[in-house]
C-alpha positions in Angstrom: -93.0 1.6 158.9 -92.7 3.9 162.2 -93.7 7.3 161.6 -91.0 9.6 163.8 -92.6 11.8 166.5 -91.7 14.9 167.0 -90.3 15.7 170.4 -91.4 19.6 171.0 -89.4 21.5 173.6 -92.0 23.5 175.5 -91.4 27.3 175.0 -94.6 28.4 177.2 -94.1 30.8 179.8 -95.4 28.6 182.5 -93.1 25.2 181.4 -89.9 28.2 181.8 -91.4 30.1 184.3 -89.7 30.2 187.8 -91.6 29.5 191.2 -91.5 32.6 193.1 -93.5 33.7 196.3 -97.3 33.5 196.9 -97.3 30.7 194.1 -96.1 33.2 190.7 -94.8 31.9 188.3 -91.7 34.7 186.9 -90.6 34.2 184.0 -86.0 33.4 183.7 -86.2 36.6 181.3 -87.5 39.2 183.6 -85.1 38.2 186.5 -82.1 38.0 183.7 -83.5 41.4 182.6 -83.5 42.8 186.5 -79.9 41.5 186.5 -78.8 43.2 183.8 -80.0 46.7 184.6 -78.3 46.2 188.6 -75.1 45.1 186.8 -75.2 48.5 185.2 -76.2 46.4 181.1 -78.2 49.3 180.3 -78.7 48.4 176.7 -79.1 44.6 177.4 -81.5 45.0 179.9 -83.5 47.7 177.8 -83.8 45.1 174.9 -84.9 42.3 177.2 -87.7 44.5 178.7 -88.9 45.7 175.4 -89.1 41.9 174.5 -91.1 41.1 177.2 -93.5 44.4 176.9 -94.1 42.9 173.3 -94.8 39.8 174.2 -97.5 41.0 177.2 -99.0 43.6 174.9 -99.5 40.8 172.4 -101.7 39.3 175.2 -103.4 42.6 176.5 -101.7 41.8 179.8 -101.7 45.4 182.4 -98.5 44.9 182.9 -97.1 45.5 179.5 -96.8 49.7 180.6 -94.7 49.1 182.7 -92.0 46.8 180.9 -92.0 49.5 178.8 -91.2 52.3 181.0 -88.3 50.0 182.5 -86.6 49.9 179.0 -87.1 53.7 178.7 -85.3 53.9 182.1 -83.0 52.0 181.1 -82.0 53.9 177.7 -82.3 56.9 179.5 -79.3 55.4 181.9 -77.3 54.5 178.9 -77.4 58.3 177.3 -79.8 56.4 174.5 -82.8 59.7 174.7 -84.1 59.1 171.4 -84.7 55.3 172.3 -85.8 55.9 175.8 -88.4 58.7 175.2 -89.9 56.4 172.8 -90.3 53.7 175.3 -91.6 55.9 177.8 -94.1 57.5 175.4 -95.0 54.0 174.7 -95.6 53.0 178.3 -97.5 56.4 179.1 -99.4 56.0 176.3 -100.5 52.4 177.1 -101.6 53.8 180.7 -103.9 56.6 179.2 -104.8 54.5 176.4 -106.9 52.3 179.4 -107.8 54.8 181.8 -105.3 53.4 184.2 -105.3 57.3 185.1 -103.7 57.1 188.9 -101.1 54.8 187.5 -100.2 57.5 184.8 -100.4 60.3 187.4 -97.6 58.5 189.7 -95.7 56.7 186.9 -95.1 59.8 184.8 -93.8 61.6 187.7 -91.3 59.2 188.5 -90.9 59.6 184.7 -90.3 63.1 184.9 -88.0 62.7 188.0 -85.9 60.5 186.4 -85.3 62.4 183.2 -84.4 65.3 185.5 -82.3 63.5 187.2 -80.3 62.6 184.3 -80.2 66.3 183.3 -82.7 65.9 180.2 -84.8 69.0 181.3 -85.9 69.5 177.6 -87.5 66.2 177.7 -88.9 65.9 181.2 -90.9 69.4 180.3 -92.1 67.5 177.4 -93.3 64.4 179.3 -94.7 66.7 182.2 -96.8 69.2 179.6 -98.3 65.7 178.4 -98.8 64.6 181.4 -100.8 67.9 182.3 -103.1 67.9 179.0 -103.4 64.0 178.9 -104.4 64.1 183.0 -106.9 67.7 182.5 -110.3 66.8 183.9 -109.5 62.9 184.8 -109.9 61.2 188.2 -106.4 60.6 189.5 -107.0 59.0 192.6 -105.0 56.3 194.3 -105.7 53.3 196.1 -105.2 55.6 199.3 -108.3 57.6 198.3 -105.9 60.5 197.7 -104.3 60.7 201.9 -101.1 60.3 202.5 -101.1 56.9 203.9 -97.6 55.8 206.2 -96.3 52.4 205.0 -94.0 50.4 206.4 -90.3 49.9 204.6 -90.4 47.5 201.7 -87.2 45.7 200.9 -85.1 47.1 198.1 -85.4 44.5 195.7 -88.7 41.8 194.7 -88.0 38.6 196.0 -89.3 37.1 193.0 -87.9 39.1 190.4 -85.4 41.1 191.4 -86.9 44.4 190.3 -86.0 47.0 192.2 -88.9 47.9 194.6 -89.8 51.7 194.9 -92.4 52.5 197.0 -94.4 55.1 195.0 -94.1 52.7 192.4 -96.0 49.6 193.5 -99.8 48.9 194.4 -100.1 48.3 198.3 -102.6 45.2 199.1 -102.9 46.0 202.7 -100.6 48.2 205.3 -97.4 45.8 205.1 -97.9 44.2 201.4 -97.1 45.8 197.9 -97.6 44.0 194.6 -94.8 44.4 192.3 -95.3 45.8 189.3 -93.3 43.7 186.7 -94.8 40.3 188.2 -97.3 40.8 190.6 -95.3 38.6 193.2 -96.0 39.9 197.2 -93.8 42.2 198.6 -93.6 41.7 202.6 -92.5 44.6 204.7 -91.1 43.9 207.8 -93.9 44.8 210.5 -94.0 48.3 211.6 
């Protein structure tokens, strides 16, 4: 008698992972997840992002902050506060929690600018006081060794992933490259 082997569809990242530029691999739920929040599916895209946080948390990946803060964006742009503050506190606190203390510096701010923004004063002051305390005493210095640096123009969106690209929001390798934050594909700026 045959014993029946079981045939195992592969659910690693890597076997669903798309190819992407300078050889990433991006996984098909963060670019369905950078659909969703352009297509305006706030609350869909917000669950898909706190899925993936979990998922690179789980594996002490640096990236898991910022998956976070993307979902609390994306509450915040679907008038869910309670949900969204709790995802940004997560992703802020994540940053702190490793000393990533330049990235908490620049993300909260862009933090703090959207929830003004959106008219949540109440909760920007909140996230800015934190921000204050949590930042008291620490070196926040960029990559820029703290001058304002002129970059060239990024595209709007990562060619990988689709997230949106934001300049103050990405890590710049050299004077016309950015990493992006979600996947660390290469952003290319068109020559200055």
């Amino acid at each position: 008698m045959f014993r029946r082997r079981r045939i195992l569809r592969p659910i690693a990242a890597a076997a669903r992972a798309i190819p992407a530029a300078g050889g990433k691999q991006v996984h098909p739920e963060l670019v369905r997840a950078n659909e969703l929040m352009q297509a305006g599916q706030y609350l869909q895209a917000a669950a898909s992002f706190i899925r993936i946080a979990e998922v690179v948390r789980g594996r002490h990946g640096p990236r898991a902050p910022f998956f976070f803060l993307k979902a609390g964006h994306c509450y915040i742009l679907a008038d869910q506060v309670d949900e969204g503050m709790t995802c940004l506190r997560q992703g802020l606190g994540l940053l702190a929690g490793n000393g990533r203390w330049a990235d908490l510096d620049r993300f909260g701010q862009v933090v703090v600018s959207h929830l003004n923004e959106k008219g949540y004063t109440a909760e920007a002051g909140e996230i800015s006081s934190w921000l204050a305390g949590t930042l008291a005493g620490k070196p926040v210095v960029d990559a820029s060794g703290g001058h304002k640096v002129e970059r060239a123009l990024l595209p709007t969106r990562c060619p990988s992933c689709g997230a949106m690209v934001v300049s103050r929001e990405v890590d710049w390798i050299d004077d016309l490259t950015a990493e992006c934050s979600y996947c660390g594909g290469p952003i290319r700026a068109e020559s200055k």
